[in-house]
N, C-alpha and C positions, 0 to 999 in steps of 0.2 A: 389317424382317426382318434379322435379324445374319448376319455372314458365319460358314458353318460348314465352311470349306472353309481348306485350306493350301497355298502354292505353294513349290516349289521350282525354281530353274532350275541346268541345265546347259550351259556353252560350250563345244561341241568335247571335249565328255565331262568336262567339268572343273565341278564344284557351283564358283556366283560369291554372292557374295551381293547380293541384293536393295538396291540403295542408296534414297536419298532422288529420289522421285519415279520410281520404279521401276528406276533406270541398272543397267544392269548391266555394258558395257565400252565402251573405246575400240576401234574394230576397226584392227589395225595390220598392215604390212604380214607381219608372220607367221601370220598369219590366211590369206593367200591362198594358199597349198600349193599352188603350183606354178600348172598350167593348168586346173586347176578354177575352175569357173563358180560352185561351190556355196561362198561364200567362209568357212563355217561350220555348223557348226550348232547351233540352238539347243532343249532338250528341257525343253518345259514339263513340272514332275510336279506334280500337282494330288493331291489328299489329302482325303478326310473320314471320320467317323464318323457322316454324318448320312442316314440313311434317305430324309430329303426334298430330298436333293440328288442331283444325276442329271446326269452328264455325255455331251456329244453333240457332234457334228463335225456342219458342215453343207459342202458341197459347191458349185460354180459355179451349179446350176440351180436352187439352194434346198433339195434335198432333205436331210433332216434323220436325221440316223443315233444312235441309243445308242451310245457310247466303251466297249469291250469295258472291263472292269474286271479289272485287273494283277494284282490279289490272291486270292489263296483264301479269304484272313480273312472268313467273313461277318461280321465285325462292322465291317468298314470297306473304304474305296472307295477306288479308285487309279490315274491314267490318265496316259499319256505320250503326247506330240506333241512329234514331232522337227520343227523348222520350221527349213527352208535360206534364210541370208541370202545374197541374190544378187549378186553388183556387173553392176553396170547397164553398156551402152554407153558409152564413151571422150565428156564434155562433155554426159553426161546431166544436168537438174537433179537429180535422184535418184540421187545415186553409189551406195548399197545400198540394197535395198529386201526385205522380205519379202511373198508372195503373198496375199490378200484372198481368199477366205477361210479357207482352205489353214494361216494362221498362227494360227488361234486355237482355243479349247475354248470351248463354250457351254454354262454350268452354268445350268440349272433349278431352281430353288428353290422347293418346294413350304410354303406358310405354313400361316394359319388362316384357314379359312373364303376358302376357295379364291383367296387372295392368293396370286398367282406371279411369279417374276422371271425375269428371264431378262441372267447378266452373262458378255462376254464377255472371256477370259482369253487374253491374245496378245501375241505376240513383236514389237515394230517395231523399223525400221531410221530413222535420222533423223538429219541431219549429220553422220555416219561415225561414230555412237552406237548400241549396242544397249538398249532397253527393253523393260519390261513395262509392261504396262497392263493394266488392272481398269476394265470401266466396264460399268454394270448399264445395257443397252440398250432393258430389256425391263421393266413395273412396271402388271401389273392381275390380274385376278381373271377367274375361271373359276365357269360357273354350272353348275346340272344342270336337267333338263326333262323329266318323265316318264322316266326311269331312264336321262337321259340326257346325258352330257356335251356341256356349248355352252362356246368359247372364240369370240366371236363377234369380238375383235377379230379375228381373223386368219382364220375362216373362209374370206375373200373374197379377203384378201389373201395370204394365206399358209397354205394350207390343209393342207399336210402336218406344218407345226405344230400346226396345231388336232388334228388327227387325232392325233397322239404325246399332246399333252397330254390328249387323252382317255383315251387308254388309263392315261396315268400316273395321271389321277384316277379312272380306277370302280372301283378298288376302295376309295376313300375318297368315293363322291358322294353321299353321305348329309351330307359338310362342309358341301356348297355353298350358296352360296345360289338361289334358285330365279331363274329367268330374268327374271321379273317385274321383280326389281331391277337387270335392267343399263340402264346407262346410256352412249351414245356419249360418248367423251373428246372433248373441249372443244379444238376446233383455236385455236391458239395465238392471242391478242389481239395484235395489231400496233400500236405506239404510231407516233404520226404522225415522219412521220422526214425530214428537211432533206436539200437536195442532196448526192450522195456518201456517202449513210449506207444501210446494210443491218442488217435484222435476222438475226443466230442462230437458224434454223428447229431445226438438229442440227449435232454434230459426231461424229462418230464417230473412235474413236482408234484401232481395230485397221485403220481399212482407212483413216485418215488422208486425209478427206476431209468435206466440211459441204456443207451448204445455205446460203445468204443469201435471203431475200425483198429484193425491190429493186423499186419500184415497179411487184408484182406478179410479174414474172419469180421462175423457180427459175434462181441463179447460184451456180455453183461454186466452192467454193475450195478450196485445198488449202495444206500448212503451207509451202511454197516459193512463196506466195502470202501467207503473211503474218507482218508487221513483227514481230521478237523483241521480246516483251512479258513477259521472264522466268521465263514458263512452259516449261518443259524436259518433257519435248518441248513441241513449238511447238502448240499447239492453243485452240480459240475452244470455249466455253460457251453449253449453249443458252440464248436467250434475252437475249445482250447485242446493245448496241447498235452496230455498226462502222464506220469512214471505209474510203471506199476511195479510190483514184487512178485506177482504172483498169479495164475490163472490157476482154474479148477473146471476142468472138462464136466459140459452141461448134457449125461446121456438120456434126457425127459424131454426136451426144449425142442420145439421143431426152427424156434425162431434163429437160437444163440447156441455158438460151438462150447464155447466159456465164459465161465465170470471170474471177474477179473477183482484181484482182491489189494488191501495198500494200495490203494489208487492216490497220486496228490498233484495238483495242480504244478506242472514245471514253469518256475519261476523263470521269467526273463531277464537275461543280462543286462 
């Protein structure tokens, strides 16, 4: 599915451009205006022409909202998210940070034959670095059933999703395919893995946080958890193999037993 969307960012009212691997500044200290907490701000403007594209905010509790659209133009779409970089407490590891999920826009992509995406577009904060990031979080198909939209991955899980992407498909659910054909997604094959090693379950870049499988366990990392491997920002791919040094029992977390600390990408032979 091609990207049919355009982004623009804004710092503290000022258009930057988009660098290599999304950078957009150094935050310095004229950034901090005084005693403000809000040490910036930063205004995603997203853009398309395209009908099967549909922008949404979601909220702490998951609940999933249409992005009022900026324009009058019916013939194109238009949406702003002002997102405030915060500076953190005095010997935080995290000296700035943007809010989870507060920083991003979740663009809907509607395909053929009820292929849909779902990528989120969002603002991070990361070694006193402002970025963007683009990462399509979201990549399956939508069926119908007696006049009826089924998004069954998320039913169960995430069911005020299912419900929005119903509505966006009945009036195209004649595309779909019939239910008959779904099939559950294939939970990830784990290859046998040597002491100190985890797999890449997910990484997620707007809320700057992953999974490792670890001899079973769900363990945490995050990018002040792992070794610079010359990705800018600092981020893990799903699906690779990792060393780590160190875990640190997580007794608050309902989700993660630990997190996992020295994390670096295990070079192949």
């Amino acid at each position: 599915m091609s990207q049919d969307y355009t982004v623009k960012v804004r710092v503290n009212g000022n258009e930057v451009v988009i660098g290599e691997n999304g950078w957009l500044k150094k935050i310095s200290a004229s950034d901090l205006g005084g005693m403000r907490k809000n040490i910036c701000f930063v205004d995603l403007i997203v853009s398309s022409t395209s009908q099967d594209v549909i922008g949404t905010v979601v909220d702490g509790n998951k609940q999933i909202f249409l992005k009022k659209n900026a324009t009058r133009n019916p013939d194109s779409k238009y949406w702003k998210l002002r997102v405030p970089v915060e500076k953190n407490e005095p010997g935080s590891l995290i000296p700035y940070a943007t809010k989870y999920t507060s920083n991003n826009l979740r663009l809907i992509q509607l395909g053929a034959k009820g292929k849909t995406s779902i990528t989120e577009v969002a603002a991070i904060a990361q070694n006193n670095q402002i970025y963007l990031t683009e990462q399509i979080v979201y990549d399956f198909t939508c069926y119908q059933q007696k006049d009826k939209v089924r998004c069954p991955e998320f039913e169960k899980k995430w069911p005020e999703l299912a419900t929005l992407l119903g509505n966006l498909w009945q009036t195209r659910i004649a595309e779909l395919p019939g239910i008959e054909d779904y099939k559950p997604s294939n939970k990830p094959t784990i290859p046998e893995l040597k002491q100190n090693e985890g797999y890449v379950i997910y990484y997620n870049e707007a809320s700057q946080h992953g999974e490792l499988r670890i001899q079973g366990m769900r363990v945490l990392v995050r990018p002040h958890g792992i070794v610079p491997n010359g990705r800018s920002p600092i981020a893990l791919c799903q699906g690779e193999i990792v060393k780590y040094r160190k875990l640190a029992p997580l007794t608050n977390s309902v989700n993660f037993h630990f997190e996992a600390d020295y994390v670096e990408v295990k070079k192949e032979k």
